[in-house]
Structure formats: C-alpha cells, structure tokens
N, C-alpha and C positions, 0 to 999 in steps of 0.2 A: 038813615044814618046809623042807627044799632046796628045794621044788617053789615057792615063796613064795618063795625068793631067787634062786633062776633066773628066775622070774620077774620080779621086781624089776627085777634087773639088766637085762633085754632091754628092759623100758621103760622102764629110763634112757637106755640105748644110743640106741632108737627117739625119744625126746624130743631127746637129742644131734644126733643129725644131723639130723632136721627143722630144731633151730634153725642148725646150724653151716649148713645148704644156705639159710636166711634169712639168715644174716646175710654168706654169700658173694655170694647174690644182692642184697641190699643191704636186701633187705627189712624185715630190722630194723637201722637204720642206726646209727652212730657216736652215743653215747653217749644211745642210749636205756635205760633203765633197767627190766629183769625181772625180775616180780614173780612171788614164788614161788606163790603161791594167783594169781593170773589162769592162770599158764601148767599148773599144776596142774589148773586148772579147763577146761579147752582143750584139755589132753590125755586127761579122762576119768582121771588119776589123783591119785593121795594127794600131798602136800609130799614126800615122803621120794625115790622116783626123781626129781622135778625137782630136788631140792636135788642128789642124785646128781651128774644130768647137768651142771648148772650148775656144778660141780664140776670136771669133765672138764674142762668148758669154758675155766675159770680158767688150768688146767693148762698148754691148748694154747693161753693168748693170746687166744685168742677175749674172750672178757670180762675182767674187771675188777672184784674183789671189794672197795666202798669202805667204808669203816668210816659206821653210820650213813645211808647212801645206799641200800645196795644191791649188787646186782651189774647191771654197765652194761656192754652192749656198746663193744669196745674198737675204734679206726679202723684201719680197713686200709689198710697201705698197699701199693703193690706190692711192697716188699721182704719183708713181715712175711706177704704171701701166697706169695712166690716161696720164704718158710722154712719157710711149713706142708706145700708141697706136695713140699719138698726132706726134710722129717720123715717125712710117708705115706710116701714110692716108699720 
C-alpha cells in the first residue's frame, strides 16, 4: 500500500513540473483552463495525482481554482515570477 502512494505522490510531482515548466514557457498561457480528465489522459494517469498536482499548483499561484470554471492558469507577471523564484532559492 505505501508502494501505491509513493507512487502516487512522484506522479504528481512529475505532472507538477511538466505543467509549472509550460506554463513558465508560456506554453499553456494566461487563463487557459485545465481539465482534469484531458490532462490525466496525456499523462497516462488516473484524476487523482492530477487533481494532486493541480493542487500544488493553486498553492504556488500558478493557477487559479474558479468555482464552476475550473482550474485556469493564472498570468504572469514579472513580479509574481520574480516571487516564485524568490520562494524556490
């Protein structure tokens, strides 16, 4: 059973930063909206670590969890990139 939730957990992380390195590159841009079954389905896993990841995400500003909507990537701006990277170091 741990062996399923370490598990779990690494393919959240893994789904995390793939999307967080799109959406620094721009590639999933300012208020696109992600959907949990596409990106589930794109990463070869269940709802449960994307819901995970998109989670994180919320956390660190990156998205945007709308009631009804969705969760939408949130805009960047240089300042709100200059505080993610001032949070990492």
């Amino acid at each position: 059973m741990d062996e399923m939730v370490g598990a779990r957990g690494l393919l959240s992380d893994q789904i995390r930063n793939a999307l967080t390195d799109e959406i620094a590159a721009g590639t999933l841009a300012a208020g696109i909206a992600l959907d949990e079954q596409d990106l589930a389905d794109r990463f070869g896993a269940s709802r449960t670590p994307v819901r995970e990841a998109l989670r994180q995400l919320a956390v660190s500003g990156l998205v945007e969890v709308r009631p009804r909507r969705g969760v939408v990537v949130t805009r960047m701006t240089p300042e709100r990139i200059m505080d993610m990277f001032e949070t990492t170091a």
